[in-house]
C-alpha positions in Angstrom: 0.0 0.0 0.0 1.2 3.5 -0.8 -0.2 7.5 -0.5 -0.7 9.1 -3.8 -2.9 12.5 -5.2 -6.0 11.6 -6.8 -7.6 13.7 -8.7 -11.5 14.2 -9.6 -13.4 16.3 -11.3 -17.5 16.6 -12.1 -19.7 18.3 -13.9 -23.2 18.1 -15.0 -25.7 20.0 -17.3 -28.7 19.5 -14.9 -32.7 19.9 -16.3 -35.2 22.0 -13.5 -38.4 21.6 -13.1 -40.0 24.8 -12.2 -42.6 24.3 -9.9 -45.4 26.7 -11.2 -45.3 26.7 -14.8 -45.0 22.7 -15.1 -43.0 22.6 -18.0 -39.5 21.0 -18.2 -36.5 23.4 -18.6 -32.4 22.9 -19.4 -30.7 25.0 -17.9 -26.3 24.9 -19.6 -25.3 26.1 -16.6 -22.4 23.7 -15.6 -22.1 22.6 -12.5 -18.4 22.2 -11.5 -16.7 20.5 -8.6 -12.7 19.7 -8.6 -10.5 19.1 -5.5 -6.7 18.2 -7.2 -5.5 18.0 -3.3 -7.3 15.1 -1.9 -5.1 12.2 -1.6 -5.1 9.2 0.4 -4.0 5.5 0.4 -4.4 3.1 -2.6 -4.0 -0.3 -2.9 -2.5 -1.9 -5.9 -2.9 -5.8 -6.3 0.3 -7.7 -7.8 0.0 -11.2 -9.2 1.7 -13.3 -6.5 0.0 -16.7 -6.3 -1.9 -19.1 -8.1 -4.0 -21.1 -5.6 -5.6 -24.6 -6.7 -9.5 -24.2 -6.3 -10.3 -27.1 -8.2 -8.7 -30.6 -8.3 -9.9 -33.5 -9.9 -8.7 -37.2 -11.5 -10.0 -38.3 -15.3 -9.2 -40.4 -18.0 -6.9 -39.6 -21.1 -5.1 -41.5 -23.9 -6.2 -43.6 -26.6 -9.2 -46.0 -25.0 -9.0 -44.4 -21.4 -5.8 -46.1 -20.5 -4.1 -43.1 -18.2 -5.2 -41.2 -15.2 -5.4 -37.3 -16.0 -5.1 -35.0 -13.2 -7.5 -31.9 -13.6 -6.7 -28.3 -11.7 -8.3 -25.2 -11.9 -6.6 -21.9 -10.1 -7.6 -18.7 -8.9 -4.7 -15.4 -9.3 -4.1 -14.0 -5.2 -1.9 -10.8 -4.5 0.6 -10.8 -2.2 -1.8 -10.3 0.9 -3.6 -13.8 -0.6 -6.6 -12.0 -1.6 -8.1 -12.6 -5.1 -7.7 -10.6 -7.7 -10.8 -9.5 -9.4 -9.9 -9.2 -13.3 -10.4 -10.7 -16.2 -8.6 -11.4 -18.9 -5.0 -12.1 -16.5 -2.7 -14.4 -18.5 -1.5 -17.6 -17.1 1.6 -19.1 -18.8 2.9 -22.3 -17.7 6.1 -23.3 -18.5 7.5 -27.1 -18.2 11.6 -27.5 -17.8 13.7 -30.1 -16.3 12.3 -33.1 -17.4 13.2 -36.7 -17.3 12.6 -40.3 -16.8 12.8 -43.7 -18.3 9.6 -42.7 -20.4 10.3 -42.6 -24.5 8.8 -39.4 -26.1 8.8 -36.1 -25.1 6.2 -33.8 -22.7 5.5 -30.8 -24.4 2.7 -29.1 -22.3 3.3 -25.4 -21.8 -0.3 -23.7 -22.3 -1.7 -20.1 -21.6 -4.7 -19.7 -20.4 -7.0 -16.3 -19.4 -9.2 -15.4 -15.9 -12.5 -14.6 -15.9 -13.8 -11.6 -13.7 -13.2 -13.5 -10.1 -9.5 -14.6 -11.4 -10.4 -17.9 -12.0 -8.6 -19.7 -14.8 -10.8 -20.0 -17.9 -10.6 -23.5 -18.8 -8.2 -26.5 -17.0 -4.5 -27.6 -17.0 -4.7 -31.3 -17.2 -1.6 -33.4 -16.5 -1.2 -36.8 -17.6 1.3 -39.4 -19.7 0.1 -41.9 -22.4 2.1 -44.8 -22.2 3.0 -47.6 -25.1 1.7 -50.7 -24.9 3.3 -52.8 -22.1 5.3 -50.1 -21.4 7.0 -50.0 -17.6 8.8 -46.0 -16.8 8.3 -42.9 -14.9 8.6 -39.3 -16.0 9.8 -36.4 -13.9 9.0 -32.4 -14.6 8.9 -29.0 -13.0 5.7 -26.7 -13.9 5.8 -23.4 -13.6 3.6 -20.3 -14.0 4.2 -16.4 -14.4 0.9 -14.2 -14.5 0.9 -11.3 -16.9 4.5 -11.9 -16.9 4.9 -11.9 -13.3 5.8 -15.3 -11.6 3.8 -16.8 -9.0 3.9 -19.1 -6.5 1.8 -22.5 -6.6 -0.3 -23.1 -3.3 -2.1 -26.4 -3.0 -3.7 -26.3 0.7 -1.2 -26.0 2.6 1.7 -26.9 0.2 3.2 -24.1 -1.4 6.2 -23.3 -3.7 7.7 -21.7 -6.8 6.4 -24.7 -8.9 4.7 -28.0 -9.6 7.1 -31.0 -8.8 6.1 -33.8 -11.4 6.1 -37.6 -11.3 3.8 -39.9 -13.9 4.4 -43.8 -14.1 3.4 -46.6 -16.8 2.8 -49.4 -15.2 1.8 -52.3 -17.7 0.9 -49.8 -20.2 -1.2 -47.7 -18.4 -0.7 -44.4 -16.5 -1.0 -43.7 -13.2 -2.1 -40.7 -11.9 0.5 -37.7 -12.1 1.9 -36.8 -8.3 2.1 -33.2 -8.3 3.0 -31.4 -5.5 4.1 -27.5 -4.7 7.9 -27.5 -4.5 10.4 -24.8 -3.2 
């Protein structure tokens, strides 16, 4: 929170109704008010976390065989109150991945908030596995909003980004682990 000048102005070009002839009348007689020297405090929200609201498991891959995980988030400020706007940007960004897996992750999506700073849409999380197929995969997820990065908070977990871990077992997917991590 800081202390800055704002400044106001108003004006109108008000109708009258005089009371014995019963007739509208305009009167272009502006009224004016301006006080440049009013000031007081003003609080500015900054993009600071991006708190899970919403976290479900479903299905993905060819013929259902791999557990998605499902997360919707809400954009807090730095106090951990929402932020009211729509049309923030989240951008999530996946690095550091590995694992026994074959293939690749690709999986960095943007998404906007409505007016409560909910995340239009879902980030869903999963691996499809080949046939038979016995592995892990590890990544980081991270997300900046309008540019800014935030901090993941899952209850009472919290960190600068998503730890990772899918498995194949048999062919099929487990469901991701993900977890806020420092």
């Amino acid at each position: 929170a800081g202390s800055t000048i704002i400044s106001a102005a108003y004006s109108d070009c008000g109708a009258y109704y005089p009371p014995l002839s019963g007739q509208y009348s305009c009167t272009c007689g502006q009224i004016k008010y301006s006080n440049p020297s009013s000031g007081g405090d003003v609080a500015v929200q900054k993009p600071q976390f991006l708190k899970v609201i919403y976290r479900a498991a479903g299905t993905a891959c060819s013929g259902g065989t791999s557990c998605a995980q499902v997360f919707q988030y809400r954009v807090l400020d730095a106090n951990s109150n929402p932020i009211y706007l729509a049309g923030m940007t989240i951008q999530e960004s996946v690095s550091d991945i590995s694992g026994s897996c074959s293939g690749s992750m690709t999986d960095s999506s943007r998404w906007q908030t409505d007016s409560s700073g909910i995340m239009i849409d879902y980030d869903e999380i999963w691996i499809c596995c080949s046939s038979s197929a016995n592995c892990y995969q590890n990544w980081n997820q991270s997300f900046t909003v309008n540019g800014y990065p935030v901090i993941v908070v899952n209850g009472s977990q919290s960190g600068t980004h998503n730890a990772i871990k899918a498995t194949c077992s048999n062919g099929n997917g487990t469901c991701p682990i993900v977890s806020p991590s420092p």
